[in-house]
NUNUNU-937919 format. One record per residue: residue number from 0; x, y, z of N, C-alpha, C in turn; residue in one letter. Coordinates in Angstrom, 2 decimals. Atoms other than C-alpha are relative to their C-alpha. Example, Ala and Ser with C-alpha at 12.3 -4.5 7.8 and 13.67 -1.06 7.14 Angstrom:
NUNUNU-937919
{seq->0	nc1->0.89	nc2->-1.19	nc3->0.00	cac1->12.30	cac2->-4.50	cac3->7.80	cc1->0.90	cc2->1.20	cc3->0.00	type->a}
{seq->1	nc1->-0.82	nc2->-1.19	nc3->-0.06	cac1->13.67	cac2->-1.06	cac3->7.14	cc1->-0.77	cc2->1.09	cc3->0.73	type->s}
END
This chain:
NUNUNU-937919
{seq->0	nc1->-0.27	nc2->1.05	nc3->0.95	cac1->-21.07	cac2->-9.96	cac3->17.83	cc1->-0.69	cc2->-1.28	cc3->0.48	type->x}
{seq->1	nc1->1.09	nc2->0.66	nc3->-0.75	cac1->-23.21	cac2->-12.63	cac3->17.73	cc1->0.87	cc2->-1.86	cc3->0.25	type->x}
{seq->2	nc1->-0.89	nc2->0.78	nc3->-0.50	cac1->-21.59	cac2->-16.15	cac3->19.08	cc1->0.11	cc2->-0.90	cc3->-1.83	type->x}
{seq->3	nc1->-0.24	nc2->0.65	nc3->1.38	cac1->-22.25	cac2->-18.06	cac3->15.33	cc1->1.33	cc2->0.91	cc3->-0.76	type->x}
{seq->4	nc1->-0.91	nc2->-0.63	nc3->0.56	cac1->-20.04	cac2->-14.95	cac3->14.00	cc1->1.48	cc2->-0.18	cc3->0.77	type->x}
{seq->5	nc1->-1.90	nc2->0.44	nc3->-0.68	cac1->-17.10	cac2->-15.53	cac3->16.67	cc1->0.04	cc2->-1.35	cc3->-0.43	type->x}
{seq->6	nc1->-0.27	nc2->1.28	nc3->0.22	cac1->-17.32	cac2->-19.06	cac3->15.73	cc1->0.89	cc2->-0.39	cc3->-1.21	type->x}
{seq->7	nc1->0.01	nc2->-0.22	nc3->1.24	cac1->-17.09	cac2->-18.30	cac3->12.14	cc1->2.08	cc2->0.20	cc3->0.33	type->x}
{seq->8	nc1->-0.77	nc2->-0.36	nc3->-0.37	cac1->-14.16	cac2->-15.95	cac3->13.34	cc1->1.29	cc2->-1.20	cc3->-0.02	type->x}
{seq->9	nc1->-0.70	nc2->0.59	nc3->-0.34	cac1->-12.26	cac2->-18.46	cac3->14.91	cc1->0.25	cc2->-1.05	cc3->-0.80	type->x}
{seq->10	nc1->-0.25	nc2->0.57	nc3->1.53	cac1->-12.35	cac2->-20.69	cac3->12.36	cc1->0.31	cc2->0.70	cc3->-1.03	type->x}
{seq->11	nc1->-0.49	nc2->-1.04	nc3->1.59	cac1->-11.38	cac2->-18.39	cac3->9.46	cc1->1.61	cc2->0.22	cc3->0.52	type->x}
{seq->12	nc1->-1.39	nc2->-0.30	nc3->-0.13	cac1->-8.28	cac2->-17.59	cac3->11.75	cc1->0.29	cc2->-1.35	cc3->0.41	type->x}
{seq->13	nc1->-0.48	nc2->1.06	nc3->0.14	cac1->-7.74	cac2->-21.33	cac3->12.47	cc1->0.76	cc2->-0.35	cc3->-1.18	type->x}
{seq->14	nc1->-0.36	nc2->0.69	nc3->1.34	cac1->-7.77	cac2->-22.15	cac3->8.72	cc1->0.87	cc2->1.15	cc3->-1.19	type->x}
{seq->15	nc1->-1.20	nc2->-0.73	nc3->0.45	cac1->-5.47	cac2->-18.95	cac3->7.89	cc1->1.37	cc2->-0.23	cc3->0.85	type->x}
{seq->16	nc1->-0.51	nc2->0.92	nc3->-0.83	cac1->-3.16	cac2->-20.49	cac3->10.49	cc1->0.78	cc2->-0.98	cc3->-0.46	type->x}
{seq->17	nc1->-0.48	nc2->1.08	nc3->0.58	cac1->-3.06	cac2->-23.64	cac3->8.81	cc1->0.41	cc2->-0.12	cc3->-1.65	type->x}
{seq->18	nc1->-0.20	nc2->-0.78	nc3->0.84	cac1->-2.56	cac2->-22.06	cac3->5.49	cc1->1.86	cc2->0.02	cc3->0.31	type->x}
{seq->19	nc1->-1.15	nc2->-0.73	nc3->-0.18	cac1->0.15	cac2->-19.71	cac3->6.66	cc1->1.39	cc2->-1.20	cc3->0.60	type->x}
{seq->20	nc1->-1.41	nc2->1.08	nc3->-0.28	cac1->2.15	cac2->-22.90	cac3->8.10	cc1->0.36	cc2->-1.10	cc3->-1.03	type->x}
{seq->21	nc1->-0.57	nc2->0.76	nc3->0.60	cac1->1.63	cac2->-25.14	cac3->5.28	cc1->0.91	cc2->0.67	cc3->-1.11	type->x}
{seq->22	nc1->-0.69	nc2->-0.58	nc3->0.70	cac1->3.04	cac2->-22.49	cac3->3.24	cc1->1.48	cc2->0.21	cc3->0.18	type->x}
{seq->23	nc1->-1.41	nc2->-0.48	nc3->-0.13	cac1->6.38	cac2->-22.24	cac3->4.97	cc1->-0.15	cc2->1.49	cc3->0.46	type->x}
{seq->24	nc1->0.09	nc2->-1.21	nc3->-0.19	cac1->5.09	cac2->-18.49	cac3->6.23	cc1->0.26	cc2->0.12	cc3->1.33	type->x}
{seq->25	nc1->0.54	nc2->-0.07	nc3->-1.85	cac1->4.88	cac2->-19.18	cac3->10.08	cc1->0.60	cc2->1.18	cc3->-0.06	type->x}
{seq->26	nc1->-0.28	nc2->-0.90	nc3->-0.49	cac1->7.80	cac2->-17.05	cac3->10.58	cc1->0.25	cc2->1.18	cc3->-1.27	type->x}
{seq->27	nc1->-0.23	nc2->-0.51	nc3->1.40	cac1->7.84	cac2->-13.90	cac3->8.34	cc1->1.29	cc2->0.44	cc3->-0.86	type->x}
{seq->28	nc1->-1.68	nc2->-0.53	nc3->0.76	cac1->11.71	cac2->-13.07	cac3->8.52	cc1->0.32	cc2->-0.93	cc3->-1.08	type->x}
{seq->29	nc1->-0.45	nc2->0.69	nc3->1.31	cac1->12.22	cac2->-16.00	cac3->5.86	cc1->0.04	cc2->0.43	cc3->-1.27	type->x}
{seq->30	nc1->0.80	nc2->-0.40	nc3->0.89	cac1->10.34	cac2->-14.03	cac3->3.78	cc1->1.14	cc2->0.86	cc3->-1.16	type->x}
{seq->31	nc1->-0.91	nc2->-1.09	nc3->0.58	cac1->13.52	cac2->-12.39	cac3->1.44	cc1->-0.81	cc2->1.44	cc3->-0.32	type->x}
{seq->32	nc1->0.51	nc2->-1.61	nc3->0.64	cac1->12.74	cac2->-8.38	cac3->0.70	cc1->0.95	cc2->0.38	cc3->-0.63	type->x}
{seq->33	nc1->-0.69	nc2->-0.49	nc3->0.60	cac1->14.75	cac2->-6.74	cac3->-1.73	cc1->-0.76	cc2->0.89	cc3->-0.15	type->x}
{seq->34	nc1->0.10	nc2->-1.12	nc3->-0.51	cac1->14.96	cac2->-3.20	cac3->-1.95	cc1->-0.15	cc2->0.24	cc3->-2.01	type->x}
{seq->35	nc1->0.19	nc2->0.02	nc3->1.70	cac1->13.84	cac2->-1.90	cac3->-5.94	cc1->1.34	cc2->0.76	cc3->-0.43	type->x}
{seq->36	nc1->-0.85	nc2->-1.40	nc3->0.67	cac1->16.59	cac2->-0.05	cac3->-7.81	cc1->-0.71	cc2->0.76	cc3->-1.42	type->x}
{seq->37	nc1->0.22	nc2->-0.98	nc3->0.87	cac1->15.57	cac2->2.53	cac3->-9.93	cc1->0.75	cc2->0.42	cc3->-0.70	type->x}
{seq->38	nc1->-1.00	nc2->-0.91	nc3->0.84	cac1->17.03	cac2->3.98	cac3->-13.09	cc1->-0.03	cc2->1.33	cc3->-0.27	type->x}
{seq->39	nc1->0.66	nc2->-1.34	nc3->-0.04	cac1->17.74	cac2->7.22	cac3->-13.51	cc1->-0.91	cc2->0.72	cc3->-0.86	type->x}
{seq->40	nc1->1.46	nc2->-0.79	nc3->0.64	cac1->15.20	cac2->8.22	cac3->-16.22	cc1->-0.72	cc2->-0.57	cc3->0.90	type->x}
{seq->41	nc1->1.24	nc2->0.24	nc3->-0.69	cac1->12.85	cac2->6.62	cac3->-13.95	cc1->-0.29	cc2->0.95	cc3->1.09	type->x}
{seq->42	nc1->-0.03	nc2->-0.85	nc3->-1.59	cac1->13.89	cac2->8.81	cac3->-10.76	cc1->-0.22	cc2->1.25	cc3->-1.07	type->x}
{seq->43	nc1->0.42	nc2->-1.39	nc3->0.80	cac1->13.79	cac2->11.67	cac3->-13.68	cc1->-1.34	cc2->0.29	cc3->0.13	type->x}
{seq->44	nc1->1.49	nc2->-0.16	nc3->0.46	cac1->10.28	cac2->10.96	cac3->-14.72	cc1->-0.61	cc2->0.31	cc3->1.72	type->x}
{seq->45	nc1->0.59	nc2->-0.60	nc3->-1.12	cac1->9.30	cac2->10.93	cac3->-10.92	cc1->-0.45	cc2->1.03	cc3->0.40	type->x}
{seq->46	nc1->-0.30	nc2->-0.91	nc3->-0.03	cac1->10.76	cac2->13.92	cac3->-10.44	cc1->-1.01	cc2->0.85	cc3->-0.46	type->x}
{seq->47	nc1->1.49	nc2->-0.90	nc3->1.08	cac1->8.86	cac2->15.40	cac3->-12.98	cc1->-1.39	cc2->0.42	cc3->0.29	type->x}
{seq->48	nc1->0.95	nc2->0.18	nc3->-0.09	cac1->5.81	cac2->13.98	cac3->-12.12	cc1->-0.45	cc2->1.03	cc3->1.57	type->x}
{seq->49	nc1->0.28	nc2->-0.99	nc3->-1.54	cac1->6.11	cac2->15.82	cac3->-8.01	cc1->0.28	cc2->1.29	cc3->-1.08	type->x}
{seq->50	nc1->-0.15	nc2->-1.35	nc3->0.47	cac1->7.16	cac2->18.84	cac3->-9.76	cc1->-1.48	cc2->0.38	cc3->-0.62	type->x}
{seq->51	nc1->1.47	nc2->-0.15	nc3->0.59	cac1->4.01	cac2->18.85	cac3->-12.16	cc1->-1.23	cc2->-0.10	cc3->1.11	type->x}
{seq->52	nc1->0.88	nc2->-0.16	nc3->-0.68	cac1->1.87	cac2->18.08	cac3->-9.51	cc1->-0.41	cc2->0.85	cc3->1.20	type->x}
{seq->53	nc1->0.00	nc2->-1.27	nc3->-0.22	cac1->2.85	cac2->20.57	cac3->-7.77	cc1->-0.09	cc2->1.32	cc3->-0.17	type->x}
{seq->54	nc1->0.19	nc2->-1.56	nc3->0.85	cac1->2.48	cac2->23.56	cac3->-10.33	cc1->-1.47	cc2->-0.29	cc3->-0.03	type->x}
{seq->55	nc1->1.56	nc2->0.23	nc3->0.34	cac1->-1.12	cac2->21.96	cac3->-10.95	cc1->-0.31	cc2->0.70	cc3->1.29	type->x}
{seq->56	nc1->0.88	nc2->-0.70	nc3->-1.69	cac1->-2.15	cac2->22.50	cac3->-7.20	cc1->0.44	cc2->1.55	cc3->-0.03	type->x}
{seq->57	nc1->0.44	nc2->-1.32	nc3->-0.57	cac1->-0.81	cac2->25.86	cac3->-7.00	cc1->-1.27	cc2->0.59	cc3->-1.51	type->x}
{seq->58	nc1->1.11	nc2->-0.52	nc3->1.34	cac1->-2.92	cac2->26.53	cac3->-10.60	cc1->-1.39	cc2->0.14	cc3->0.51	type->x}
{seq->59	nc1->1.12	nc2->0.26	nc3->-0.87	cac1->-5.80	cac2->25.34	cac3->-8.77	cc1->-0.41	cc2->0.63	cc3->1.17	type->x}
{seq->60	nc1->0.58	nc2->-0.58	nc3->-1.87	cac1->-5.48	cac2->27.23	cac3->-5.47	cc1->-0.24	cc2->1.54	cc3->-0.87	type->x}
{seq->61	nc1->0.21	nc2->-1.15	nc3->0.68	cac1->-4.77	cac2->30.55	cac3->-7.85	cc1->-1.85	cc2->-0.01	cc3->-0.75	type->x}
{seq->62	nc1->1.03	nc2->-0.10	nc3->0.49	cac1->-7.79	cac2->29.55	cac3->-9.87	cc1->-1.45	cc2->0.11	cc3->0.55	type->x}
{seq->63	nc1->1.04	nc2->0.14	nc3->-0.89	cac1->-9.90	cac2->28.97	cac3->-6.83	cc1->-0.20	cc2->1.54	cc3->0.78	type->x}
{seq->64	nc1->0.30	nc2->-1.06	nc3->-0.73	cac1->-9.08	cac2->32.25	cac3->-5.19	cc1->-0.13	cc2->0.86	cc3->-1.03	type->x}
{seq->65	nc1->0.51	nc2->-1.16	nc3->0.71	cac1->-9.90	cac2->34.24	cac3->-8.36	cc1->-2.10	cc2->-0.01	cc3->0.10	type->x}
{seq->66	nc1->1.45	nc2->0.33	nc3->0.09	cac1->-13.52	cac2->32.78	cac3->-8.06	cc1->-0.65	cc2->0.38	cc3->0.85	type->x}
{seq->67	nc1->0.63	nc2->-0.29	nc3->-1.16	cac1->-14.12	cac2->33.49	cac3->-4.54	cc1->0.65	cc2->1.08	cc3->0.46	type->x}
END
């Protein structure tokens, strides 16, 4: 790396730095997370969706070993 690019570097993480503190980010636990809830047609449709994508692949492995 050539010394203009660490320079660069160090400046880019200076001025994400000064960013991240004027934002109130320093520390990240402040940060609230909430957890999603899902309804159950939604966990249905999921469902669904692993299931289906799972009959596809074996369709695909069947279809592959008739070929070869």
């Amino acid at each position: 790396m050539s010394v203009e690019k660490k320079e660069k570097t160090i400046e880019n993480g200076s001025e994400f730095r000064e960013f991240m503190v004027s934002q109130g980010l320093e520390d990240y636990s402040k940060i609230p997370v909430e957890k999603v809830k899902f309804s159950p047609r939604i966990k249905i449709a999921f469902w669904f969706l692993r299931v289906y994508i799972v009959i596809m692949v074996l369709l695909v492995i069947i279809g592959f070993s008739h070929v070869i």
